[in-house]
Backbone as ProteinMPNN parsed JSONL, in Angstrom:
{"seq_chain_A": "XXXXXXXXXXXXXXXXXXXXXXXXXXXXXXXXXXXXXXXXXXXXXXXXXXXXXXXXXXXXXXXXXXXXXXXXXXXXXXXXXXXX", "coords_chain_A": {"N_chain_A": [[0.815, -1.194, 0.0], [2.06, 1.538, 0.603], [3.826, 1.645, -1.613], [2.319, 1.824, -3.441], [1.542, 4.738, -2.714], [3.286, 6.082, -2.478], [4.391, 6.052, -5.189], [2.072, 7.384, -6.575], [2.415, 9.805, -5.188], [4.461, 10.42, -6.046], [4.356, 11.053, -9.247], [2.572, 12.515, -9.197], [3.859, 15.37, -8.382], [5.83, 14.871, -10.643], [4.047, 16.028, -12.58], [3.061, 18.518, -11.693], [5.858, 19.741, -11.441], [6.04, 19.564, -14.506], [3.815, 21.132, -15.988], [4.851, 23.49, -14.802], [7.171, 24.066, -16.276], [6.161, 24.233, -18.723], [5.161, 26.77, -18.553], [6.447, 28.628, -18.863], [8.279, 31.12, -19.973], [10.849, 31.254, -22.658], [12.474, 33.643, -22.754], [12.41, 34.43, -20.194], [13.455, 32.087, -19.28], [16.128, 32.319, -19.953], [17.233, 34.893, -18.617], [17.462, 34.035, -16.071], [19.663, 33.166, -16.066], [22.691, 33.105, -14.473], [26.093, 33.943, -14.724], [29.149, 34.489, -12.916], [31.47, 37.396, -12.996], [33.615, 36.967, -12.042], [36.049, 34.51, -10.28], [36.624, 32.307, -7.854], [39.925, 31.688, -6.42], [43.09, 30.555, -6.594], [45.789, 31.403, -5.146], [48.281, 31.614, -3.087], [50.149, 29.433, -1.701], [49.629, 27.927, 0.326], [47.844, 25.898, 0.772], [46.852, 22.9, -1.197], [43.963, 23.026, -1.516], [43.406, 25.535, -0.894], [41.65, 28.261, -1.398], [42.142, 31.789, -2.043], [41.654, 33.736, -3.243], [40.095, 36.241, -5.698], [39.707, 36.137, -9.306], [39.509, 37.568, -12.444], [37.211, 35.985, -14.501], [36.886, 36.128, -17.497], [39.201, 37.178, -18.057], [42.416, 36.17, -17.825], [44.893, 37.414, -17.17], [44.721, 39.654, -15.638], [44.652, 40.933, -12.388], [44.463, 39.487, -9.558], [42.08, 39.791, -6.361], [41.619, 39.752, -2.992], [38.829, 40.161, -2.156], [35.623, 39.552, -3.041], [34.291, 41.285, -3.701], [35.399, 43.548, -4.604], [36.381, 42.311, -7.218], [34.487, 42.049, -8.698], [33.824, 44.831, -8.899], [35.554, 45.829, -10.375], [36.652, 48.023, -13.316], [37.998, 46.905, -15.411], [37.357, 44.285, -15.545], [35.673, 42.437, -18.249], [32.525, 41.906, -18.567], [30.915, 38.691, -18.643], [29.317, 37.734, -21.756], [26.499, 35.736, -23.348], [26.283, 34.401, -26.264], [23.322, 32.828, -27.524]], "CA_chain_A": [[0.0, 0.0, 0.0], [2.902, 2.386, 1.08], [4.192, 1.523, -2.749], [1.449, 2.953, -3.765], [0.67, 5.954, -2.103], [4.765, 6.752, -3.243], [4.033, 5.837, -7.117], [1.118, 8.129, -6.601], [2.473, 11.493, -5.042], [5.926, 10.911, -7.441], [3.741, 11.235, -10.692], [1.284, 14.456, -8.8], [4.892, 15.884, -8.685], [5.819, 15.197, -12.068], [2.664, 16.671, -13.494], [3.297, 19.648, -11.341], [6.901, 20.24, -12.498], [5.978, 19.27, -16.284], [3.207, 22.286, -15.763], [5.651, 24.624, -14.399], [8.217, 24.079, -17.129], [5.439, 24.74, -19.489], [4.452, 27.98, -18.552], [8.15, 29.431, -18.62], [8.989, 32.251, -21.683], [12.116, 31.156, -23.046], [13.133, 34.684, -22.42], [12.421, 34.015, -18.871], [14.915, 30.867, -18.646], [17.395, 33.192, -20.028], [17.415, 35.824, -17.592], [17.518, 33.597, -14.427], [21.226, 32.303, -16.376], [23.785, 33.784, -13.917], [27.481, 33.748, -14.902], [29.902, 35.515, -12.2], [32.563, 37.623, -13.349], [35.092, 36.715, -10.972], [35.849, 33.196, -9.899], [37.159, 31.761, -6.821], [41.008, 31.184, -7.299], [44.071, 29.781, -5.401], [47.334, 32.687, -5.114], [49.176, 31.573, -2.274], [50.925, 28.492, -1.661], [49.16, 27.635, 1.497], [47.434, 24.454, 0.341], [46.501, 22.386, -2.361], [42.576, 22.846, -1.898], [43.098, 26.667, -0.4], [41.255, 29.62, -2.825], [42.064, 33.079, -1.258], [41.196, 35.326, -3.83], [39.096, 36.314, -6.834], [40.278, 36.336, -10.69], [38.587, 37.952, -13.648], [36.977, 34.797, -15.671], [37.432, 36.392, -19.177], [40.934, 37.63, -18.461], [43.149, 35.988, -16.276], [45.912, 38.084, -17.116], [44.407, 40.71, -14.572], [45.451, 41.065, -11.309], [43.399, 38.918, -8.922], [41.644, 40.345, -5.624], [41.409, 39.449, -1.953], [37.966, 40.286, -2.049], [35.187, 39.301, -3.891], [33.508, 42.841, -4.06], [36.65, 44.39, -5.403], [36.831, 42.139, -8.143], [33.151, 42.363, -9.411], [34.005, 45.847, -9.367], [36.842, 46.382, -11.257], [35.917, 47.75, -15.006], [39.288, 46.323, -16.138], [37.44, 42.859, -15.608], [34.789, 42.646, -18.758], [31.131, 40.77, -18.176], [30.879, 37.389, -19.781], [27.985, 37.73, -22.54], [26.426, 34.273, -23.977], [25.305, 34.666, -27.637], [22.33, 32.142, -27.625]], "C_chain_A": [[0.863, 1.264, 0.0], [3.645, 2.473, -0.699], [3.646, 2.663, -3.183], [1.368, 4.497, -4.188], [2.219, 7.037, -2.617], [4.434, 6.942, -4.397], [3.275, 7.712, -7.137], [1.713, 10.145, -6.554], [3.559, 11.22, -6.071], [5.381, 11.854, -8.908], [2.887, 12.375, -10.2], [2.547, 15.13, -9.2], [5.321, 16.289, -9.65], [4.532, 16.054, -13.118], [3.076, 17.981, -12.893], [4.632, 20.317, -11.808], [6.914, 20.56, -13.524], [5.148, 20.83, -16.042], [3.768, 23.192, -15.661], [6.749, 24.76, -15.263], [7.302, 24.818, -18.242], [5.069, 25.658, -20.321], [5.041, 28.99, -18.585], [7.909, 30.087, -20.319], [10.518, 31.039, -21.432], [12.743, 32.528, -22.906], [13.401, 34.666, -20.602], [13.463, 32.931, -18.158], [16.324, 31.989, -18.98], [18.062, 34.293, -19.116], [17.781, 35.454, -16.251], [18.977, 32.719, -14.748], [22.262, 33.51, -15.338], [25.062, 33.43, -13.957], [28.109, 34.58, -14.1], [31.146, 36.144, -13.258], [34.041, 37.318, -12.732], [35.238, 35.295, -10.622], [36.888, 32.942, -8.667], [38.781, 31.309, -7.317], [41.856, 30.85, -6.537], [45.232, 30.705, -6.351], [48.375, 32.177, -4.317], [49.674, 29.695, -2.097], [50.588, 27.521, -0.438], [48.628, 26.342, 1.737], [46.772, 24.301, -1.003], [44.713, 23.034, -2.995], [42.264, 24.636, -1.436], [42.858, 27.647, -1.397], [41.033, 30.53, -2.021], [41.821, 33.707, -1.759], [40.183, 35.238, -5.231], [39.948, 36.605, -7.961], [39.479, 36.368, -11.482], [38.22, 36.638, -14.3], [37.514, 35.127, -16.852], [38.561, 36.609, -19.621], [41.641, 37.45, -17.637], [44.319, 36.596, -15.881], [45.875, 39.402, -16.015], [45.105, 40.13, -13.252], [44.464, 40.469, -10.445], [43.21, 39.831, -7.326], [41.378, 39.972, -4.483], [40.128, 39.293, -1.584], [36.555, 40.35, -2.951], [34.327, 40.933, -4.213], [34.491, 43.549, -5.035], [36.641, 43.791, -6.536], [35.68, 42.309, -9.108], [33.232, 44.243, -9.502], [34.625, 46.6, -10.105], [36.259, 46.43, -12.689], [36.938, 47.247, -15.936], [38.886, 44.879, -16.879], [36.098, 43.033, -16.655], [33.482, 41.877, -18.219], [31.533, 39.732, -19.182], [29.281, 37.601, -20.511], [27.874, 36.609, -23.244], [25.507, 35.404, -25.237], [24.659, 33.041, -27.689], [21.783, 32.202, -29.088]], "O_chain_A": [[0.372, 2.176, -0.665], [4.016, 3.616, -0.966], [4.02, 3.829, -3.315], [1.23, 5.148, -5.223], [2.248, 8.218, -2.964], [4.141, 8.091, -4.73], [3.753, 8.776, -7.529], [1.567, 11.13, -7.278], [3.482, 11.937, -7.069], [5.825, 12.888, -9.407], [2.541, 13.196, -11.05], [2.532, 15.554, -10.356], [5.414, 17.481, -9.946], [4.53, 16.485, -14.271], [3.539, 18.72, -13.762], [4.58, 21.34, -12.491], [7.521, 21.563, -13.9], [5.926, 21.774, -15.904], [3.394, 24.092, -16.414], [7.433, 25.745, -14.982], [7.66, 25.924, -18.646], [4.807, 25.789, -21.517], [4.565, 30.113, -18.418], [7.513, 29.602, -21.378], [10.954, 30.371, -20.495], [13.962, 32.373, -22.985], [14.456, 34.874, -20.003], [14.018, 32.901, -17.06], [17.258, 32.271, -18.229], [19.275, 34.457, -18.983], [18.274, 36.214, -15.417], [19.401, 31.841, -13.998], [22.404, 34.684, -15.679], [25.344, 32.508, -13.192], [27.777, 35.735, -14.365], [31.652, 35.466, -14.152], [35.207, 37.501, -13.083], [34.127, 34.776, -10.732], [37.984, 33.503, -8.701], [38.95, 30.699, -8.373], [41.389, 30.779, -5.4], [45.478, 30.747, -7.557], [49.495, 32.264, -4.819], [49.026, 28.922, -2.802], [51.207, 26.472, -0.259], [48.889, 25.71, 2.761], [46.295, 25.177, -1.725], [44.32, 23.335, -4.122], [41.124, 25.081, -1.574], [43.732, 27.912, -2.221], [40.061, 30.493, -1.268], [41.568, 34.75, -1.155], [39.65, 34.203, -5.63], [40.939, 37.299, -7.735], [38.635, 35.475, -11.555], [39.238, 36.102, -14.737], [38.506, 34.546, -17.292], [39.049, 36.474, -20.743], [41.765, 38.218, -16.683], [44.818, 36.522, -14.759], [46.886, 40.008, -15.659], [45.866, 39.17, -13.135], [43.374, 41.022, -10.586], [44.16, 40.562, -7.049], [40.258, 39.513, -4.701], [39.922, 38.42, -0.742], [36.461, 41.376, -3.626], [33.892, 41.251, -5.32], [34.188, 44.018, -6.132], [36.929, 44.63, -7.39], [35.904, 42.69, -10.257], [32.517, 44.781, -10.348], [34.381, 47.755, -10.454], [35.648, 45.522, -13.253], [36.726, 47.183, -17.147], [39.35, 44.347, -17.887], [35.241, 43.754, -16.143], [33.697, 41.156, -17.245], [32.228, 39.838, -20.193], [28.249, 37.614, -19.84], [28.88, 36.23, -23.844], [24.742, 36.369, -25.243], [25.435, 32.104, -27.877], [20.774, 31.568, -29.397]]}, "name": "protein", "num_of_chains": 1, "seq": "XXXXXXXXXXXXXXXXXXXXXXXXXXXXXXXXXXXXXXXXXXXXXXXXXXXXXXXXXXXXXXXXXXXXXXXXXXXXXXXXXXXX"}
């Protein structure tokens, strides 16, 4: 019975998801795409798995940043734009 009553809500679920995919713009999926400009990065020598600072994605030749505010701010660092 407990089979069941699983089977049952799984597939309400799926109907409710499928619905909600539905009803989406395709302009709407596009907008909720978030790419950072900066990415988490490893500078110091400290350890293998240690990431202390931030580095431009598009240009790594920049100068990376202690702080992730600083580096989303810098206009040195460009935005990443997807052509779709």
């Amino acid at each position: 019975m407990i089979s069941k009553t699983i089977f049952v809500c799984i597939f309400m679920f799926s109907f409710f998801a499928l619905r909600q995919c539905r009803q989406m713009e395709v302009g709407e999926i596009e907008s909720k795409l978030v790419i950072p400009k900066c990415i988490h990065s490893k500078c110091s020598d400290k350890g293998f798995f240690q990431r202390d600072c931030w580095c431009c994605m598009k240009d790594l030749t920049l100068p990376c940043f202690k702080k992730q505010s600083d580096c989303e701010s810098d206009w040195h660092c460009p935005p990443i734009q997807l052509k779709l």
